[in-house]
One Martini backbone bead per residue (centre of mass of N, CA, C, O) as a GRO file, in nm:
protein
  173
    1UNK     BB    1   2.587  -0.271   6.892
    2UNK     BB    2   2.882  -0.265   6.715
    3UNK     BB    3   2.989  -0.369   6.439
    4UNK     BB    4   3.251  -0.561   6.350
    5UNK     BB    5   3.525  -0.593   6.089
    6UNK     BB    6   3.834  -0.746   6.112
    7UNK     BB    7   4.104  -0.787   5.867
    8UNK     BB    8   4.394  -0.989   5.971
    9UNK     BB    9   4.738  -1.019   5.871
   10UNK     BB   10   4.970  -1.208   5.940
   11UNK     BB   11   5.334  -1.248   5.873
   12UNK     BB   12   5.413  -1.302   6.134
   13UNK     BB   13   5.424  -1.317   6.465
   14UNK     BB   14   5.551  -1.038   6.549
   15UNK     BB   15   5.235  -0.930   6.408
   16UNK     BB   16   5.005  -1.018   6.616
   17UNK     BB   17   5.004  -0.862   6.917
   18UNK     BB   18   4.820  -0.613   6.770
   19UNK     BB   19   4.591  -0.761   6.652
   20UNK     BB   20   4.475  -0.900   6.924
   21UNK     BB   21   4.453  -0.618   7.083
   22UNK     BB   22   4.234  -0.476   6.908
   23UNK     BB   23   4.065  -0.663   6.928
   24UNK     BB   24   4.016  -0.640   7.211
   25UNK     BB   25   4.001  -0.353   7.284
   26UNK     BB   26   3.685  -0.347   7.082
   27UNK     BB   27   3.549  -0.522   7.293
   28UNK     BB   28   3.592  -0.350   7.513
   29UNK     BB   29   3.438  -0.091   7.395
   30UNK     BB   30   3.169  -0.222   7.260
   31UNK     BB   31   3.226  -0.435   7.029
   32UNK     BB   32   3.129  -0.611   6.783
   33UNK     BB   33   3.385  -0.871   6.695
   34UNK     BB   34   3.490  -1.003   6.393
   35UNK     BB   35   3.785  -1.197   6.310
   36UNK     BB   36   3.942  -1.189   6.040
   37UNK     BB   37   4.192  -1.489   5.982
   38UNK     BB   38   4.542  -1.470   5.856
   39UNK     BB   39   4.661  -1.681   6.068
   40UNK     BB   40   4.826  -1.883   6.238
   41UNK     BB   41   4.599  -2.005   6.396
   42UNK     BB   42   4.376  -1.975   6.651
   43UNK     BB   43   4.226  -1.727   6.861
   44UNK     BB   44   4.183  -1.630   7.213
   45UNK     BB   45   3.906  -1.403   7.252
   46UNK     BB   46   3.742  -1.234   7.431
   47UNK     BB   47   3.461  -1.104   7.272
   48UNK     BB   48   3.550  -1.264   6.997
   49UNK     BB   49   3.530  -1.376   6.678
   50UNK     BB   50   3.677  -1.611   6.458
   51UNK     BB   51   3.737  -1.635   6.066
   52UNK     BB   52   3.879  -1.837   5.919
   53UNK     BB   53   4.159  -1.783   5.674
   54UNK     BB   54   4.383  -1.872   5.459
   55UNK     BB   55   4.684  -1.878   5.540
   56UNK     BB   56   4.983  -1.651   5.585
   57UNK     BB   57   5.329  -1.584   5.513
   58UNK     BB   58   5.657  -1.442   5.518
   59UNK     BB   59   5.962  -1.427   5.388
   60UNK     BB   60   6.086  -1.126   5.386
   61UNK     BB   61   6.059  -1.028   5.030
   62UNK     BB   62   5.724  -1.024   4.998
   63UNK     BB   63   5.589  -1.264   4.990
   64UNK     BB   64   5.348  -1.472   4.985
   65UNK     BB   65   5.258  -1.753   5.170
   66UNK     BB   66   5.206  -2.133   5.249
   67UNK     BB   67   5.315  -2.231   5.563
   68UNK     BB   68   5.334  -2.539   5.490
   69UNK     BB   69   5.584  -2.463   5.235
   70UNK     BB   70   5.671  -2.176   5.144
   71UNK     BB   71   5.511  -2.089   4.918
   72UNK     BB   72   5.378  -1.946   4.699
   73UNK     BB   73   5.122  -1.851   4.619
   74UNK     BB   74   4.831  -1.932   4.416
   75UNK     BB   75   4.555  -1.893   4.247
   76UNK     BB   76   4.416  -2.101   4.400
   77UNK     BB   77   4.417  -1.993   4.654
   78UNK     BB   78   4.311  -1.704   4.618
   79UNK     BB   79   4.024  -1.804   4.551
   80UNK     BB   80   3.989  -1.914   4.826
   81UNK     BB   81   4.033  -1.673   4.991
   82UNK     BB   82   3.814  -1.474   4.882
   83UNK     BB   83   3.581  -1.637   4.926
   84UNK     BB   84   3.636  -1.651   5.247
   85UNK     BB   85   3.580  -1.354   5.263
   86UNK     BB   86   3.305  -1.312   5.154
   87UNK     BB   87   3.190  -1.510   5.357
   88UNK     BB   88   3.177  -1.338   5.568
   89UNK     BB   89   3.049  -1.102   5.474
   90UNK     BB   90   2.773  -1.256   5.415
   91UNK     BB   91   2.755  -1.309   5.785
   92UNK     BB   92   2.705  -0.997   5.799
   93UNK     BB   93   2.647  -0.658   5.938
   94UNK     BB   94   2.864  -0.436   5.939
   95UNK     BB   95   2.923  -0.067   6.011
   96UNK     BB   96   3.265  -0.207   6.043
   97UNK     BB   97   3.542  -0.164   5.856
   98UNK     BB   98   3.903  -0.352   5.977
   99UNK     BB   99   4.225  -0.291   5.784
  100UNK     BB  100   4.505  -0.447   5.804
  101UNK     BB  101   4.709  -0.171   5.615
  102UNK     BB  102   4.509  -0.138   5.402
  103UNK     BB  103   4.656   0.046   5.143
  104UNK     BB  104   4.963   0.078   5.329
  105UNK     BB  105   4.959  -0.209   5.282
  106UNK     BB  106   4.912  -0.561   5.146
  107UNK     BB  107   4.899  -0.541   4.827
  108UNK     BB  108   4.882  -0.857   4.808
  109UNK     BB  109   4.554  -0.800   4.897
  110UNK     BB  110   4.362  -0.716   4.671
  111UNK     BB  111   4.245  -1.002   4.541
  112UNK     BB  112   4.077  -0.995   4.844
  113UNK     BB  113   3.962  -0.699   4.893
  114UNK     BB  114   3.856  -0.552   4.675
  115UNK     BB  115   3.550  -0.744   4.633
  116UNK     BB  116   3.483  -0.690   4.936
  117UNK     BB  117   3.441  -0.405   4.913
  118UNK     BB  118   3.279  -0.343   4.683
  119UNK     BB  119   3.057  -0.499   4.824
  120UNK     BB  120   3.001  -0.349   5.080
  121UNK     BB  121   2.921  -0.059   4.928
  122UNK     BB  122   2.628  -0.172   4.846
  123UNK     BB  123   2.546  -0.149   5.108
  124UNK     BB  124   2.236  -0.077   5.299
  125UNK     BB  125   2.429   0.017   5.448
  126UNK     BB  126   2.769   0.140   5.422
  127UNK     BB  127   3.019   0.094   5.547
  128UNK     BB  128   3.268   0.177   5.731
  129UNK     BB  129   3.597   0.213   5.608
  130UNK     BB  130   3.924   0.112   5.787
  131UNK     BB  131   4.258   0.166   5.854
  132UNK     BB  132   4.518   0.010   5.994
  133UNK     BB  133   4.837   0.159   6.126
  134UNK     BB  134   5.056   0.041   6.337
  135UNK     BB  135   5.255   0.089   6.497
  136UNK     BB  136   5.613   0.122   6.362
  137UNK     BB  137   5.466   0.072   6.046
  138UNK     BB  138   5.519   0.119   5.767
  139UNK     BB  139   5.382   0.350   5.518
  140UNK     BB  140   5.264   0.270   5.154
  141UNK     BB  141   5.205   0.446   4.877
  142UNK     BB  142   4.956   0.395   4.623
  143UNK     BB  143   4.819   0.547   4.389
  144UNK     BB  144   4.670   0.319   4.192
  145UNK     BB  145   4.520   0.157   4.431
  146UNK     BB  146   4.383   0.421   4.498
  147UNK     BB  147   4.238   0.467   4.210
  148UNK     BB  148   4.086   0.161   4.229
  149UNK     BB  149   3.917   0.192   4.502
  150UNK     BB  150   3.774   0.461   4.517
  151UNK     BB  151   3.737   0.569   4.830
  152UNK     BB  152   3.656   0.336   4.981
  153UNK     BB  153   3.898   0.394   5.216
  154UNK     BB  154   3.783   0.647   5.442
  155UNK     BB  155   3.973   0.574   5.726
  156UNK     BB  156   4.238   0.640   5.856
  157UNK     BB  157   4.484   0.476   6.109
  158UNK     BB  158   4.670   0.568   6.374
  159UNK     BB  159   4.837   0.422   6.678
  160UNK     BB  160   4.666   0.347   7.013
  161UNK     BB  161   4.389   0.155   7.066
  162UNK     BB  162   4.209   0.394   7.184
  163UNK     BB  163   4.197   0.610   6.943
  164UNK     BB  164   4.097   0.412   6.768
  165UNK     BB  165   3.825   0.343   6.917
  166UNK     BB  166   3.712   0.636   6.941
  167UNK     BB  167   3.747   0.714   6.597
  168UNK     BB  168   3.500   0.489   6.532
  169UNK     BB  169   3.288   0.587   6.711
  170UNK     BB  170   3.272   0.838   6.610
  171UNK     BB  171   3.241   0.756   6.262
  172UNK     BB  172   3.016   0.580   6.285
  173UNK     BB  173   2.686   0.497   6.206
   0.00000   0.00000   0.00000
């Protein structure tokens, strides 16, 4: 069974059930799945693990937010989000590591992304590294993040659930 590892924030509710869904979707399709989960509460889907990170929402302005309180992150978060992020990756060794919407969205968590990519590359073998931007969902490019990131984030993937299933089957290693 293949390993994935799923990285998603929704920052409000309504980001949600796409991502719970893919989540459902991708064991159902006969991945091993663990989510990490950057979203308030944690989901209850069967035959998926979830990873719980510290959680974040969105103001609607564009700012990353923390649900207690609605004030914008601060380095102490930050840190311990990325934290957070690598300790799942350290207790895993996914096959696929699957991105919501990074670097096509999410631009505001490269703190949290980029050394966890970073790390992944190095593992032998490396992870095949794929975004995914939900239907619906407008991609932004951002040249200067794509040339911090060098390449890592190998597969691009918008579409449909079963697409999305299939297109990671066929080009996992």
């Amino acid at each position: 069974m293949t390993k994935l590892l799923f990285w998603a924030q929704p920052l409000s509710g309504a980001e949600e059930p796409p991502l719970l869904a893919m989540a459902g979707a991708l064991a159902g399709a006969g991945f091993a799945v663990t989510l990490a989960w950057g979203g308030v509460g944690l989901p209850d889907i069967p035959g998926v693990a979830v990873a719980p990170l510290p959680p974040a929402v969105g103001d609607g302005a564009g700012l990353v937010c923390r649900p207690d309180t609605l004030e914008p992150v601060d380095n102490a978060w930050k840190k311990r989000r990325a934290a957070a992020t690598l300790a799942v990756l350290a207790g895993q060794a996914p096959s696929v590591i699957l991105l919501d919407r990074f670097p096509r969205g999410h631009r505001a968590f490269r703190f949290d992304l980029r050394p966890f990519l970073h790390i992944a590359a190095r593992r032998d073998p490396a992870p095949l590294v794929a975004s995914w931007l939900p239907p619906g969902m407008a991609a932004v490019d951002d040249p200067a993040l794509e040339a911090e990131l060098g390449g890592l984030v190998t597969l691009r993937l918008s579409g449909e659930l079963g697409e999305v299933a299939g297109r990671i089957r066929r080009d996992a290693p």
